[in-house]
MDTraj code that builds the backbone (N, CA, C; nanometers):
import mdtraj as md
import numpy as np

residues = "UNK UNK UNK UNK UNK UNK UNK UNK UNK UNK UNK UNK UNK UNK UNK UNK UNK UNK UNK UNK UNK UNK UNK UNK UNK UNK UNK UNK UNK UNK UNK UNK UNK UNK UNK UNK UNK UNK UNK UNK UNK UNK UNK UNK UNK UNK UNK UNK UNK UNK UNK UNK UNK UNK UNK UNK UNK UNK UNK UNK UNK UNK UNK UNK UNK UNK UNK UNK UNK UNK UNK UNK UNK UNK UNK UNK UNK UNK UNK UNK UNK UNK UNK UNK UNK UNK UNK UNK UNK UNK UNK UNK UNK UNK UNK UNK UNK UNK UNK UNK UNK UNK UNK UNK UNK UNK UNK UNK UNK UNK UNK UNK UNK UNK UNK UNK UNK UNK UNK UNK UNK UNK UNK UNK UNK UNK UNK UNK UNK UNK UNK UNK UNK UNK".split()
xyz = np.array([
    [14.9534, 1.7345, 5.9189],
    [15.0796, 1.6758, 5.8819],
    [15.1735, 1.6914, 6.0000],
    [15.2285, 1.5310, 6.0370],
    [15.3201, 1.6230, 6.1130],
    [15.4302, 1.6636, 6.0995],
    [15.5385, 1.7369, 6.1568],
    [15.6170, 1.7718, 6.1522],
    [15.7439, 1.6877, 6.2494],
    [15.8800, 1.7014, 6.1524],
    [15.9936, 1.6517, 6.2333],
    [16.0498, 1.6715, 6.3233],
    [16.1164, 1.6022, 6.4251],
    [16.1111, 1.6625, 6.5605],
    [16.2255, 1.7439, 6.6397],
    [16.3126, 1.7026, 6.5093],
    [16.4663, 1.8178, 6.4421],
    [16.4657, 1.9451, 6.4286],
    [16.3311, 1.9740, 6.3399],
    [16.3489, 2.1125, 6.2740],
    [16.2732, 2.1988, 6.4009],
    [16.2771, 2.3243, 6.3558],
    [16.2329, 2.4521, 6.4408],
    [16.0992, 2.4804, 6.3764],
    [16.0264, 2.5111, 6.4787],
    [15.8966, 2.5479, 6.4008],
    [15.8691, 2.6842, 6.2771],
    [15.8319, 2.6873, 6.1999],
    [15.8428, 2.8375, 6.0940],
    [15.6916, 2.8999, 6.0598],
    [15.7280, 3.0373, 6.1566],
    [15.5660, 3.0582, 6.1813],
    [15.5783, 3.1962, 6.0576],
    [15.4690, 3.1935, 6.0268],
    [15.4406, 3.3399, 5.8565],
    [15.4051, 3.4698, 5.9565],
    [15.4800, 3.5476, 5.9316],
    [15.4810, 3.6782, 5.9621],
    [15.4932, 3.7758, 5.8843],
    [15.4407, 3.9431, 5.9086],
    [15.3993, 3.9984, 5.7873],
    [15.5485, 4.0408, 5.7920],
    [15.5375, 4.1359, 5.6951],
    [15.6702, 4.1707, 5.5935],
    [15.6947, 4.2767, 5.7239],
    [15.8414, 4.3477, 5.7231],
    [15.8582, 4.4872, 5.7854],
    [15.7911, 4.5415, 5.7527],
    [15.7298, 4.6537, 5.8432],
    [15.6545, 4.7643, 5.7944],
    [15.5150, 4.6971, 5.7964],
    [15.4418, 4.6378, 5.7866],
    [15.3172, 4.5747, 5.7717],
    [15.2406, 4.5347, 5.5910],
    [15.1810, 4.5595, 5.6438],
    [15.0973, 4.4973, 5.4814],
    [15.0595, 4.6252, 5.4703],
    [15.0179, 4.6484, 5.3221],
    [14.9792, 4.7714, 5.2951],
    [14.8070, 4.7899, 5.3118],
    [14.7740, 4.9644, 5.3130],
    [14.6631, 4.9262, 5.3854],
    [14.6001, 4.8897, 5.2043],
    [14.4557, 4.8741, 5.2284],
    [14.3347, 4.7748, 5.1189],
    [14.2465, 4.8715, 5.1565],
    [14.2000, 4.9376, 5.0173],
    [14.0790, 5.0289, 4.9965],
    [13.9917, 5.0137, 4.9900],
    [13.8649, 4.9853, 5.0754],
    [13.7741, 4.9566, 5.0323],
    [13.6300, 5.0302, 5.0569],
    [13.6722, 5.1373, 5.0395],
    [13.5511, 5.2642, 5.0537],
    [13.5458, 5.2666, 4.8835],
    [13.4162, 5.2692, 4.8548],
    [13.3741, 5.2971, 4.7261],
    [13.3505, 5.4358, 4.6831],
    [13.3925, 5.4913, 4.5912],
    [13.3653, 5.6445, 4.5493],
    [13.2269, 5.6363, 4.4648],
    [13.1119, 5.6511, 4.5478],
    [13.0154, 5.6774, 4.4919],
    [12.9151, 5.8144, 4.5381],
    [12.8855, 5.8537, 4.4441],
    [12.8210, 6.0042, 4.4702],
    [12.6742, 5.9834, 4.5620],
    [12.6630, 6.0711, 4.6621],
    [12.5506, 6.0616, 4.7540],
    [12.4280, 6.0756, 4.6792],
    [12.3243, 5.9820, 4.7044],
    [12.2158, 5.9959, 4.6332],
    [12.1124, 6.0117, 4.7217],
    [11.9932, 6.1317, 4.7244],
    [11.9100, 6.2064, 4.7523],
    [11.9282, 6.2324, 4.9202],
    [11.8072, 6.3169, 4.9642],
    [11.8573, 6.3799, 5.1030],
    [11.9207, 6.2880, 5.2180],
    [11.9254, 6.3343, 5.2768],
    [11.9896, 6.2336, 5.4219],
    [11.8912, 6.2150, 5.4829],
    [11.9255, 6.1272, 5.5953],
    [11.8277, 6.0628, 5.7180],
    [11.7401, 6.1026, 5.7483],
    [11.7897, 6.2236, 5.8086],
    [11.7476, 6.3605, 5.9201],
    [11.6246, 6.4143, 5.8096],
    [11.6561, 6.4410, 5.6717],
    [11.5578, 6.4860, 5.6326],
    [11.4358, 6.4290, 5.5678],
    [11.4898, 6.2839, 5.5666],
    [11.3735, 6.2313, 5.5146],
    [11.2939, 6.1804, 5.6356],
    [11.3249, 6.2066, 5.7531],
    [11.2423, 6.2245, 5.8889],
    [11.1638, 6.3367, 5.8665],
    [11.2500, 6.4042, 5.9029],
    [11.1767, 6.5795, 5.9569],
    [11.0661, 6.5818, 5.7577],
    [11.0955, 6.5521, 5.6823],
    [10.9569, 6.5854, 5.5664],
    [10.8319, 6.4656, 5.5766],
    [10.8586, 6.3513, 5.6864],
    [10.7456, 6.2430, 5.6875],
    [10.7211, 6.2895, 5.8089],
    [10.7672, 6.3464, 5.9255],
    [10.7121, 6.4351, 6.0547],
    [10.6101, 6.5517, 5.9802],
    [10.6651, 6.6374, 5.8693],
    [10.6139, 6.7522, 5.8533],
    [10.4802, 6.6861, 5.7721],
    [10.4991, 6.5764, 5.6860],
    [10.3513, 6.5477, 5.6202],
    [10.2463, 6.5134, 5.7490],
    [10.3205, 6.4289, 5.8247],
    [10.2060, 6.3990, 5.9264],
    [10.1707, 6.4726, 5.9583],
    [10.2092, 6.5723, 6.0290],
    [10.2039, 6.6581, 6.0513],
    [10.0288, 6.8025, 6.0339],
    [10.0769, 6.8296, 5.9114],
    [10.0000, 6.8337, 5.8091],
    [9.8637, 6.7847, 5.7527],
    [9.9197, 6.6298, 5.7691],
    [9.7513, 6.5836, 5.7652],
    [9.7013, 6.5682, 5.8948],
    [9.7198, 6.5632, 6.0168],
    [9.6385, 6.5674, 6.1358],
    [9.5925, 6.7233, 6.1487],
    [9.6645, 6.7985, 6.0976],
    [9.5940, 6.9781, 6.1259],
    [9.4817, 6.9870, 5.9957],
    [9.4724, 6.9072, 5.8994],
    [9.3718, 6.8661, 5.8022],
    [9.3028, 6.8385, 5.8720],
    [9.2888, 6.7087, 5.9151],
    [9.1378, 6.5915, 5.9923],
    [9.1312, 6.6671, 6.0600],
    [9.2271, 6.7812, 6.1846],
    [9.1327, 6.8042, 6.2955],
    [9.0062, 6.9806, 6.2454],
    [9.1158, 6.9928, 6.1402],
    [9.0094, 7.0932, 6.0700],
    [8.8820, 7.0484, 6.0157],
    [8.8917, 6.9312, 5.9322],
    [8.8069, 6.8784, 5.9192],
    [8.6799, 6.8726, 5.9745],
    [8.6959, 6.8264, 6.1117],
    [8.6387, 6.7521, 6.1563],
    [8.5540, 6.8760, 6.2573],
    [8.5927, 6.9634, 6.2752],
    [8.5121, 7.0802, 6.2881],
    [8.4784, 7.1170, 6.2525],
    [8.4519, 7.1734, 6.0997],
    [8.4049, 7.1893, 6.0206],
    [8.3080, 7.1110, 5.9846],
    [8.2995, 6.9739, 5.9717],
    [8.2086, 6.8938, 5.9875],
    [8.0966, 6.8803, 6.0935],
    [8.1474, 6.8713, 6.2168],
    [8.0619, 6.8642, 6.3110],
    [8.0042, 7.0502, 6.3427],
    [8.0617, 7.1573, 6.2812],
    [7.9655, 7.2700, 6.2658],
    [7.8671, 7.2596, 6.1868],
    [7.9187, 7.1947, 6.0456],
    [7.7868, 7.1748, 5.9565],
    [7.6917, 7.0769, 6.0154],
    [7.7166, 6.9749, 6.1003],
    [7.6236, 6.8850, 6.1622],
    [7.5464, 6.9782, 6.2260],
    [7.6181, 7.0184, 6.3426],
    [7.5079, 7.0922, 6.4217],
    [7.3944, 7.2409, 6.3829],
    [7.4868, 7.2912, 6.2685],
    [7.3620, 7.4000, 6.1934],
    [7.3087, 7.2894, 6.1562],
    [7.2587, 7.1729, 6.0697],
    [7.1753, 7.0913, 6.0395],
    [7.0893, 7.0297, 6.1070],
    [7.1227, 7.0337, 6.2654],
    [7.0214, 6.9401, 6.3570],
    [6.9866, 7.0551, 6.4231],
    [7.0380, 7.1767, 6.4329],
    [6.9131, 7.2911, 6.4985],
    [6.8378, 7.3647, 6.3586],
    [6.8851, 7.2922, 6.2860],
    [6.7535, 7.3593, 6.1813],
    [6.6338, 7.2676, 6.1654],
    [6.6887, 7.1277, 6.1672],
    [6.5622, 7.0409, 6.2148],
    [6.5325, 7.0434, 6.2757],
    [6.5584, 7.0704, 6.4126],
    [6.4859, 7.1266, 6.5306],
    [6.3824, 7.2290, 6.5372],
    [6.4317, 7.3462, 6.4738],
    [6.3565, 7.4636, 6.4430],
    [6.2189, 7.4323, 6.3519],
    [6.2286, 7.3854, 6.2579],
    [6.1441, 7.3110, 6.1503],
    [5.9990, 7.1860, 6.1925],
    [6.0910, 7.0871, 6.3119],
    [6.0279, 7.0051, 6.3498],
    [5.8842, 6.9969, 6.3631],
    [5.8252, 7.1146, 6.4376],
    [5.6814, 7.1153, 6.5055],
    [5.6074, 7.1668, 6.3169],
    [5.6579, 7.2203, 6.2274],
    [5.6184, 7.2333, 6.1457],
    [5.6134, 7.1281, 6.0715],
    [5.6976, 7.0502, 6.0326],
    [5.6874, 6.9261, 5.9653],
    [5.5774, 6.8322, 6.0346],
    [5.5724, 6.8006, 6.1919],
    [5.4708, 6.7234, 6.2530],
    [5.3534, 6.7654, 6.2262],
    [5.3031, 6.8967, 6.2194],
    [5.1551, 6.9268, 6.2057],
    [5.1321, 6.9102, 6.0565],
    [5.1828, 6.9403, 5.9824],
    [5.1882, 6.8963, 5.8320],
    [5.1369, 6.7784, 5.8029],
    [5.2405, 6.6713, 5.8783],
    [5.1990, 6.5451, 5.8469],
    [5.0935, 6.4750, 5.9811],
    [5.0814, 6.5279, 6.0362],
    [4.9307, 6.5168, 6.1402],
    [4.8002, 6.5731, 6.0330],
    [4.8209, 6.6365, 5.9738],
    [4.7392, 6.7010, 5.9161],
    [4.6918, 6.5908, 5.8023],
    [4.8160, 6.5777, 5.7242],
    [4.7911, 6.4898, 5.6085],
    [4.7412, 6.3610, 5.6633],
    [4.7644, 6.3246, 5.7812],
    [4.7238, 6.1766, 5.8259],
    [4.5508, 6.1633, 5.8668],
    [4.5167, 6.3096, 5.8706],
    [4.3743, 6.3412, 5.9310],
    [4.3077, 6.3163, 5.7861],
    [4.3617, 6.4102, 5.7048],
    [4.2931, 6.3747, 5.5890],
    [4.3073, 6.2423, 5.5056],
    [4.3851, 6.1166, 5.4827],
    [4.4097, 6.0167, 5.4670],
    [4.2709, 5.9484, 5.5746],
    [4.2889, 5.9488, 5.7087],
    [4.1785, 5.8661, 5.7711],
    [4.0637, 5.8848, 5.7633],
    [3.9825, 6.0388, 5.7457],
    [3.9033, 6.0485, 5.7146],
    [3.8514, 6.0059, 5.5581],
    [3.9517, 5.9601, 5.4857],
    [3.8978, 5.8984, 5.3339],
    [3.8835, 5.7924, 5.3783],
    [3.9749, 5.7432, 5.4798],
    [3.9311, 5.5703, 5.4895],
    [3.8106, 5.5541, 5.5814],
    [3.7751, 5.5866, 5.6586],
    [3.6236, 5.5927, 5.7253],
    [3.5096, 5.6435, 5.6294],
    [3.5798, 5.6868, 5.5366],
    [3.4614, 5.7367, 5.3996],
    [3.4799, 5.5932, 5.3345],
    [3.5071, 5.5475, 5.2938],
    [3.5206, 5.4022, 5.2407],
    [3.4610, 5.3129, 5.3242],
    [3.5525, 5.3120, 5.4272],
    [3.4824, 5.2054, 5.5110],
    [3.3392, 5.2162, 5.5527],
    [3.2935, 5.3537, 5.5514],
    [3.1332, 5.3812, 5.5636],
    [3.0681, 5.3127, 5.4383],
    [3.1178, 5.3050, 5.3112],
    [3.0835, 5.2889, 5.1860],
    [3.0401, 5.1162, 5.1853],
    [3.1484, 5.0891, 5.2361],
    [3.1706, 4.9318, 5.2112],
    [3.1401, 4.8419, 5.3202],
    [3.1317, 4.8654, 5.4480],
    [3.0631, 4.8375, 5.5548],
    [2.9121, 4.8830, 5.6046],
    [2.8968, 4.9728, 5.4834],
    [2.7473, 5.0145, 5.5437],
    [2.6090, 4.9058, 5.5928],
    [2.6406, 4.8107, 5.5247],
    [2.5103, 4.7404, 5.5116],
    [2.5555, 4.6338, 5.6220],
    [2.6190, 4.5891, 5.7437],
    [2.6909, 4.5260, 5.8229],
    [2.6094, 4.6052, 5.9125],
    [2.5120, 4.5017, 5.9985],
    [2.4726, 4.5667, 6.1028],
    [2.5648, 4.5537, 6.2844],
    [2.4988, 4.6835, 6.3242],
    [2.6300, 4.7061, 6.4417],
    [2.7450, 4.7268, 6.4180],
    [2.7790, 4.7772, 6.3398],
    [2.9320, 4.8314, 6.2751],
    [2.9513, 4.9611, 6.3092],
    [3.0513, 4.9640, 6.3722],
    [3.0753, 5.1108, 6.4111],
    [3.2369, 5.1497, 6.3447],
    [3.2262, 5.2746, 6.2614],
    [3.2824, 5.3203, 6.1752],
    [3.4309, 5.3338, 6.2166],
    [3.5219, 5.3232, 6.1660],
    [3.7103, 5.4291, 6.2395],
    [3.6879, 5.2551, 6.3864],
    [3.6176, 5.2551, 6.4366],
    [3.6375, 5.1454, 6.5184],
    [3.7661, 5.0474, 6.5254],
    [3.8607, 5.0418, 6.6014],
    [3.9047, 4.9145, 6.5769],
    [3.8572, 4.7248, 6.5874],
    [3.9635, 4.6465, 6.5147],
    [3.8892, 4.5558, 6.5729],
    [3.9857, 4.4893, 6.6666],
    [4.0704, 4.4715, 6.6801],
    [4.2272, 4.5078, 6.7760],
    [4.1410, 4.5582, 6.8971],
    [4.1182, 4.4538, 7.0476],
    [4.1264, 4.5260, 7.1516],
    [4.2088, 4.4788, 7.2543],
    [4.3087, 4.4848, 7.2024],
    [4.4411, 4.4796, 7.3696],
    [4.4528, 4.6193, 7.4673],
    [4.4100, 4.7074, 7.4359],
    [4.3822, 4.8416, 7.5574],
    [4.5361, 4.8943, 7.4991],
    [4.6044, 4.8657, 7.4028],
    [4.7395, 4.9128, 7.4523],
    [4.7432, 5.0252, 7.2699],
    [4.7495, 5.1390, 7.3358],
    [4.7730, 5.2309, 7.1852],
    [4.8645, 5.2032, 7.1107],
    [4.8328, 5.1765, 6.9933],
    [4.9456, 5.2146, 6.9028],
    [4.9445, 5.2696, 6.7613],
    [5.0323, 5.3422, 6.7232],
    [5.0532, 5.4720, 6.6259],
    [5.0263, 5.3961, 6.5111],
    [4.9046, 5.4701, 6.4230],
    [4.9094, 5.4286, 6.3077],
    [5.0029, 5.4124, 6.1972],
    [5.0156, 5.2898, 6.1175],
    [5.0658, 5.2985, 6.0157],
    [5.0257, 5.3056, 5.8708],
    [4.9770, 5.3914, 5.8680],
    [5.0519, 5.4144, 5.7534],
    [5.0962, 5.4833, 5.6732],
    [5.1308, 5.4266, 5.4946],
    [5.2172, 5.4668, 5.4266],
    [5.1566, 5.5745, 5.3656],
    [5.2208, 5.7472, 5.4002],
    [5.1061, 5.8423, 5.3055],
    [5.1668, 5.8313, 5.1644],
    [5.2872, 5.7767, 5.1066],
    [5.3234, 5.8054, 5.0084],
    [5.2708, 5.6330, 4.8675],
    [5.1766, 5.6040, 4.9507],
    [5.0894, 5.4953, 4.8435],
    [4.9638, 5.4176, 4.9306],
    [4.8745, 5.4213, 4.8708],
    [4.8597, 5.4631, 4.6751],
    [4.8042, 5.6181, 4.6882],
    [4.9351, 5.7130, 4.6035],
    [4.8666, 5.8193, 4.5718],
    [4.7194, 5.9141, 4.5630],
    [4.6030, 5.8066, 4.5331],
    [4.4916, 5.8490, 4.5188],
    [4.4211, 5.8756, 4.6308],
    [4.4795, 5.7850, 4.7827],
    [4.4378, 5.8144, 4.8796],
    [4.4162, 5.9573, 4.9523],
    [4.5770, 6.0581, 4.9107],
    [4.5645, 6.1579, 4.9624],
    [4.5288, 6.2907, 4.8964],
    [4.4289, 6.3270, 4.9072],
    [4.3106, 6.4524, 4.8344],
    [4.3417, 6.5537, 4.9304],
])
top = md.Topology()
chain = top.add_chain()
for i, resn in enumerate(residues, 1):
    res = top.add_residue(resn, chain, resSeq=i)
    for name in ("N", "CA", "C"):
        top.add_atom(name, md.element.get_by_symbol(name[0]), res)
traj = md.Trajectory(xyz[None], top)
């Protein structure tokens, strides 16, 4: 709008003294710990659980290693065991195969028929068929 070119301009200014001051802090009661402490108790859990895992984890790897020097210790006993059991397993099967190949002339018994020159470890399974191992 404009204005006339007579009058004086009339600018709004506050009252003497100023405006009064305006409250606007709320009175409300502090609710649970402060900053600082809800730091320092999520520092102290961490805390806490890394001195866990690293306990842990020694503890663990002690029980590992009593477990792999007891298999160690054990080892040559378990191998002759089952060297043993594998002797007696093959010798039933060359008893068979004597049985059932007998009448096959030029047959030579335990023989393979596999000849690539290149060894390899028998397989098999001692735990079937049951009846095999006497």
């Amino acid at each position: 709008m404009a204005m006339p070119r007579n009058e004086i301009p009339y600018q709004d200014m506050p009252p003497r003294g100023g405006y009064p001051k305006i409250t606007i802090a709320r009175h409300t009661p502090t609710r649970g710990p402060p900053g600082w402490a809800i730091w320092a108790g999520a520092a102290a859990f961490v805390g806490y659980g890394f001195y866990g895992l690293i306990n842990g984890n020694k503890r663990r790897n002690a029980m590992a290693r009593e477990k792999r020097e007891a298999r160690m210790n054990i080892q040559a006993f378990l191998q002759a065991d089952a060297d043993a059991q594998h002797i007696r397993v093959q010798r039933r099967f060359m008893r068979e195969e004597e049985e059932i190949m007998g009448h096959v002339p030029n047959w030579k018994v335990g023989d393979t028929v596999y000849k690539s020159g290149i060894y390899m470890a028998p397989t098999i399974n001692l735990g079937w068929p049951n009846d095999l191992i006497r």
